[in-house]
C-alpha beads as a LAMMPS data file, in Angstrom:
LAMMPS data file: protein, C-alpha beads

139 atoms
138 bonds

1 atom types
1 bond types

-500.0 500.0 xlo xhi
-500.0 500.0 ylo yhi
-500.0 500.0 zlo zhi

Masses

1 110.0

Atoms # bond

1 1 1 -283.333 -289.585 -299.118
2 1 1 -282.945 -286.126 -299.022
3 1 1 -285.425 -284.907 -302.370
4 1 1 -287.867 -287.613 -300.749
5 1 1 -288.700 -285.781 -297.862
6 1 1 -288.554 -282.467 -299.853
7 1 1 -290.863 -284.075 -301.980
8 1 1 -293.184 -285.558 -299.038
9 1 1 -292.900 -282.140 -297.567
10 1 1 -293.987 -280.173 -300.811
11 1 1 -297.109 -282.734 -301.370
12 1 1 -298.271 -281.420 -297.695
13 1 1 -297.878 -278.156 -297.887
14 1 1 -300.310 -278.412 -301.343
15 1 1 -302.244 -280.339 -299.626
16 1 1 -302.337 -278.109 -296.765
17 1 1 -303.102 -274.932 -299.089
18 1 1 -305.663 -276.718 -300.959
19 1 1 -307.530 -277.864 -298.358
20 1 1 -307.743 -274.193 -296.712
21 1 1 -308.406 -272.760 -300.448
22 1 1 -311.620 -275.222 -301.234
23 1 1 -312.690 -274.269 -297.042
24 1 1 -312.261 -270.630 -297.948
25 1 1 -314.011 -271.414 -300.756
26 1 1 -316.816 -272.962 -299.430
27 1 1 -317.486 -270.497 -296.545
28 1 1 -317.972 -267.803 -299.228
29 1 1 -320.489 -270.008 -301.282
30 1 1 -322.087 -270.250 -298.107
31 1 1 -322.262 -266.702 -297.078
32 1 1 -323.356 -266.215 -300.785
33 1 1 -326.141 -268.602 -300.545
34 1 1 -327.196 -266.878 -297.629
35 1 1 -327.045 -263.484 -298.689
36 1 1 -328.564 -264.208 -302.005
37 1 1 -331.368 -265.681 -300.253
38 1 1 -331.910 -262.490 -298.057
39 1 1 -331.536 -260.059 -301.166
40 1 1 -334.538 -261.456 -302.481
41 1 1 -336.555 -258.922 -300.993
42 1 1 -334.651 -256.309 -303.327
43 1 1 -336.255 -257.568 -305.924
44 1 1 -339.838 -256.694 -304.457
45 1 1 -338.480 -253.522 -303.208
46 1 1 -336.260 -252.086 -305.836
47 1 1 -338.291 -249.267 -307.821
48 1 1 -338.221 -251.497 -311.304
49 1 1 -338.054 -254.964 -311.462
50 1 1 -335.149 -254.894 -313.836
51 1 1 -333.034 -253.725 -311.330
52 1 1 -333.729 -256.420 -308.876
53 1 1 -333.938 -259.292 -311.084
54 1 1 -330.519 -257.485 -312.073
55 1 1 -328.803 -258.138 -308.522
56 1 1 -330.373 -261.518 -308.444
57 1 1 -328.593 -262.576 -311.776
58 1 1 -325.352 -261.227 -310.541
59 1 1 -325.511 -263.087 -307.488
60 1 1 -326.481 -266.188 -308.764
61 1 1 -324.238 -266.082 -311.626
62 1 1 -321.229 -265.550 -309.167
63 1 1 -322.665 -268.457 -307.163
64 1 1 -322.398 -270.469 -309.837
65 1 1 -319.109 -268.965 -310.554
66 1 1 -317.438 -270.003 -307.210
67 1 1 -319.131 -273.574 -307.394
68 1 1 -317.076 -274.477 -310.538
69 1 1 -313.956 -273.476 -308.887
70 1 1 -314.649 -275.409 -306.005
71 1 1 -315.496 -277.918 -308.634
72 1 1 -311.639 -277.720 -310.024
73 1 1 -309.970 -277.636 -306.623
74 1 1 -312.099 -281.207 -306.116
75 1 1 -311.105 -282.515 -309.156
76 1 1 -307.469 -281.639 -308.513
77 1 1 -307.539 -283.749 -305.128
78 1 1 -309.666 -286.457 -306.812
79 1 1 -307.377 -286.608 -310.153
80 1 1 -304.598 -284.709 -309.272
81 1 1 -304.565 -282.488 -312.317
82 1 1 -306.737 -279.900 -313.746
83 1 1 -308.933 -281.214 -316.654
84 1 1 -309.386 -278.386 -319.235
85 1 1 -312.969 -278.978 -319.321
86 1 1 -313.876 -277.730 -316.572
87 1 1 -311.245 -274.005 -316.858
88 1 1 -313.659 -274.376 -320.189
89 1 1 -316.964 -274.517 -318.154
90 1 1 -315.697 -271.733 -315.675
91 1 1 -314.721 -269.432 -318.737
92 1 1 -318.203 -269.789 -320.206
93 1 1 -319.792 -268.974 -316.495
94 1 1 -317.460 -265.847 -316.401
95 1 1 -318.317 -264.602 -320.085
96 1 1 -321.912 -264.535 -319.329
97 1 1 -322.148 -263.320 -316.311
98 1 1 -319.760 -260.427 -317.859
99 1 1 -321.980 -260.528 -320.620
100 1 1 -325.750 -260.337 -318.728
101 1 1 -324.076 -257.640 -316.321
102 1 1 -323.165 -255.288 -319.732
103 1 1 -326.784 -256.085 -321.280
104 1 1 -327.892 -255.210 -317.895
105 1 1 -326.234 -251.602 -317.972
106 1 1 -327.338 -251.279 -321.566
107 1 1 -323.627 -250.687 -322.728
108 1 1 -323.202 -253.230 -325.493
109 1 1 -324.158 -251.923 -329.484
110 1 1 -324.905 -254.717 -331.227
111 1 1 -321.433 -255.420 -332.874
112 1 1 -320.288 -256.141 -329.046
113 1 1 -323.000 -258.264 -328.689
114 1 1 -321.933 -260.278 -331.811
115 1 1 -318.608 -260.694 -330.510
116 1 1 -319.412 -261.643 -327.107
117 1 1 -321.535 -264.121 -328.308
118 1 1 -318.661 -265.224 -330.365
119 1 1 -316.405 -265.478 -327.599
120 1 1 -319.463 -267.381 -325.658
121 1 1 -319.716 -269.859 -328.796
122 1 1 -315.985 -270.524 -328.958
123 1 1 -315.456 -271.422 -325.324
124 1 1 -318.456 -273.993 -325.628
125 1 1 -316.740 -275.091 -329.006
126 1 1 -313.576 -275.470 -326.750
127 1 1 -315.350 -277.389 -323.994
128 1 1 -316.941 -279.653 -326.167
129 1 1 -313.558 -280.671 -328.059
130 1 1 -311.890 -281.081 -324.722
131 1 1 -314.674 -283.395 -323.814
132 1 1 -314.694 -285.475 -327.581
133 1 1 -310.771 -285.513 -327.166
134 1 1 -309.341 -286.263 -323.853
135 1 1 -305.700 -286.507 -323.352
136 1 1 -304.720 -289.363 -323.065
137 1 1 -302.925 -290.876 -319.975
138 1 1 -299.312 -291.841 -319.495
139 1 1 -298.896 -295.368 -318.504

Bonds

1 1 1 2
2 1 2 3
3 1 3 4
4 1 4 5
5 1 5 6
6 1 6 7
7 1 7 8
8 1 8 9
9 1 9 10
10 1 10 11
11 1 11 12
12 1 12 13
13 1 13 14
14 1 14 15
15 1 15 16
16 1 16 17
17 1 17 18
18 1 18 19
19 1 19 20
20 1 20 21
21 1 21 22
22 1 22 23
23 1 23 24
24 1 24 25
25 1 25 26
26 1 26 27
27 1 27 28
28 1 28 29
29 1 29 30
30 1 30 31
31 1 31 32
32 1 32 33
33 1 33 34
34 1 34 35
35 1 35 36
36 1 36 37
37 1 37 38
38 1 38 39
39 1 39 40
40 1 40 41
41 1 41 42
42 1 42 43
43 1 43 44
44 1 44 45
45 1 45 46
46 1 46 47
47 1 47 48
48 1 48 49
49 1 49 50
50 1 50 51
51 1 51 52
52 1 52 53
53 1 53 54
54 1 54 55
55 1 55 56
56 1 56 57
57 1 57 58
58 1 58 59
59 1 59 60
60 1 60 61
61 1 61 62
62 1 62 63
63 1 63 64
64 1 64 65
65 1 65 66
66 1 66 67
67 1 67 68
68 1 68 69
69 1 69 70
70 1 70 71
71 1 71 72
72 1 72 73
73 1 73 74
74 1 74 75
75 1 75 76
76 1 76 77
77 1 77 78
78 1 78 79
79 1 79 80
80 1 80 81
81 1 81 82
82 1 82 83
83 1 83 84
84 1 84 85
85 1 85 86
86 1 86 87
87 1 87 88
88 1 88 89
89 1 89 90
90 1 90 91
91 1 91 92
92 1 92 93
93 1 93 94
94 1 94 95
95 1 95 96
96 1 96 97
97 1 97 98
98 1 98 99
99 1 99 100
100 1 100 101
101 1 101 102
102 1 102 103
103 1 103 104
104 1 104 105
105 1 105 106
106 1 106 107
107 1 107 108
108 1 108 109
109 1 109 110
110 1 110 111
111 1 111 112
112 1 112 113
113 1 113 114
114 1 114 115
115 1 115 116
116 1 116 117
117 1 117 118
118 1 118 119
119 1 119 120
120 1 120 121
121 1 121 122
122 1 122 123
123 1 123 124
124 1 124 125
125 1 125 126
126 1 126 127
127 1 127 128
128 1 128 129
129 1 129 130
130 1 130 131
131 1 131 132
132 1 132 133
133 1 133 134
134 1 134 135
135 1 135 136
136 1 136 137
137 1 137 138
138 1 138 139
C-alpha cells in the first residue's frame, strides 16, 4: 500500500510540474508573439534592412523554437512518453536558427557552412527514420 501512494504521489507532483512548465511555457510564447509583433517596426527603422529582417528571423525562429517544446510537453501528457521525432524536429529548429544567426554575423567560411549543413541534413535524416521506424509498443 505503501509504494502505491508513493507512486500516486510522484504521478502528481509530474503532473503538477508539467502543467506549470507547458503554462510557463505558453506565457512566454505569448509575450513572444507580442513582442515580435511590436518589433516589426525595427525592421522599417533599423539603418539596413538586413539588420531588421535579422531580429525578425531570430524572433521568429525562437518562436518556433518554444512551440515545439510546448509541442513535447503535450505529447508527454497525451502519450506519456517523449517520441524522438519530435527532440528530432526541435534539434533541426535549433541548428538553423544557430545556423541563420552565424550567416547573419557573417562568421561562417564556407567549410562551416558545409558542416552545418551536414549536421542540418543528418538531423532530418534522423527524423525521418524515427518517423519510417517507430518503436514499437509493449503489450
Amino acid at each position: 500500500m505503501n509504494q502505491d501512494l508513493l507512486l500516486s504521489l510522484y504521478q502528481r507532483a509530474t503532473r503538477l510540474v508539467f502543467n506549470l512548465v507547458v503554462v510557463a511555457l505558453l506565457i512566454g510564447l505569448f509575450v513572444g508573439v507580442g513582442r515580435t509583433f511590436l518589433e516589426l517596426g525595427l525592421t522599417l527603422t533599423e539603418p539596413t534592412v538586413r539588420l531588421g529582417l535579422k531580429e525578425l528571423v531570430t524572433n521568429v525562429l525562437s518562436l518556433i523554437i518554444v512551440l515545439e517544446l510546448v509541442r513535447v510537453f503535450v505529447d508527454y501528457f497525451e502519450f506519456e512518453r517523449v517520441r524522438l521525432e519530435v527532440l528530432m524536429e526541435i534539434g533541426v529548429a535549433l541548428a538553423l536558427r544557430e545556423l541563420l544567426l552565424l550567416l547573419f554575423a557573417e562568421k561562417l567560411s564556407g567549410l562551416d557552412l558545409f558542416l552545418w549543413a551536414l549536421g542540418i541534413l543528418a538531423l532530418v535524416a534522423g527524423r525521418t527514420l524515427a518517423v519510417q521506424f517507430p518503436p514499437r509498443r509493449r503489450a
